[in-house]
C-alpha positions in Angstrom: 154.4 50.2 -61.9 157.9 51.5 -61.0 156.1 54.8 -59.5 154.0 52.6 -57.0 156.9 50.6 -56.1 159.5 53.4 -55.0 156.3 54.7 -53.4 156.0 51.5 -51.3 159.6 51.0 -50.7 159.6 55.3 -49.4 156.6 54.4 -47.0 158.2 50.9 -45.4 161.2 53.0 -45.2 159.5 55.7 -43.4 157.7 53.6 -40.8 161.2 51.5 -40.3 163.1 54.8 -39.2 160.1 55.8 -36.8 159.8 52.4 -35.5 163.9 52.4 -34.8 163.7 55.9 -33.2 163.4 55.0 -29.7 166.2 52.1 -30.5 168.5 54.6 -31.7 168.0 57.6 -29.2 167.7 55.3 -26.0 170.7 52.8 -27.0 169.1 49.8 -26.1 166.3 47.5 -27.4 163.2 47.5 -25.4 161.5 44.7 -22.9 158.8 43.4 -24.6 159.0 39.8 -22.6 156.1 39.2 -20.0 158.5 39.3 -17.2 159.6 43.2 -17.9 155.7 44.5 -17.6 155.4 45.9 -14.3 152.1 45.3 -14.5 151.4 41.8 -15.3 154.6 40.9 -12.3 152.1 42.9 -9.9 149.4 40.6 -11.0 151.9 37.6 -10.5 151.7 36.7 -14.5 154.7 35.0 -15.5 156.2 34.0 -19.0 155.2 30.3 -19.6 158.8 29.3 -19.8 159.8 31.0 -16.5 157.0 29.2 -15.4 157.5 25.9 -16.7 161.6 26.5 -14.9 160.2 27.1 -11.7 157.5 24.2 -11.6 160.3 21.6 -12.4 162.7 23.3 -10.0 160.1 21.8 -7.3 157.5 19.3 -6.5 157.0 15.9 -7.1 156.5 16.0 -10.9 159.7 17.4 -11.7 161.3 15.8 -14.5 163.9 14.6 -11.8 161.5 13.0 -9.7 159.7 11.1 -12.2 162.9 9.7 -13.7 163.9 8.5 -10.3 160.7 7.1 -9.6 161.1 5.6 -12.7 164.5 3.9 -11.8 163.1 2.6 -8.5 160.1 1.2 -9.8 162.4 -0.9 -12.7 164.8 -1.7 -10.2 
């Protein structure tokens, strides 16, 4: 039992310090958001929350405008 379990805690050990390599070396911790693929901007796919920022930025269904068409229509 104890044999399988420093075996275990060797391998997740192991695949920690492989996964961290790139980390370590390069300094910094990768892009993994939608926005930093090259790819997916060239297609014009955004991150939902950029998205969702952008769409009540502008347009007549910003949160903005519905709470002053809101107001109006009570007043």
């Amino acid at each position: 039992m104890l044999k399988t379990l420093l075996l275990t805690l060797l391998i997740v050990a192991a695949c920690l310090l492989l996964l961290g390599i790139k980390i370590w070396l390069g300094g910094k911790f990768p892009n993994s958001h939608v926005s930093g693929n090259k790819a997916m901007r060239e297609r014009g796919i955004g991150c939902v929350q950029s998205q969702d920022r952008e769409a009540q930025k502008k347009g007549k269904f910003s949160i903005e405008a519905l709470e002053k068409a809101n107001e109006e229509k009570d007043n």
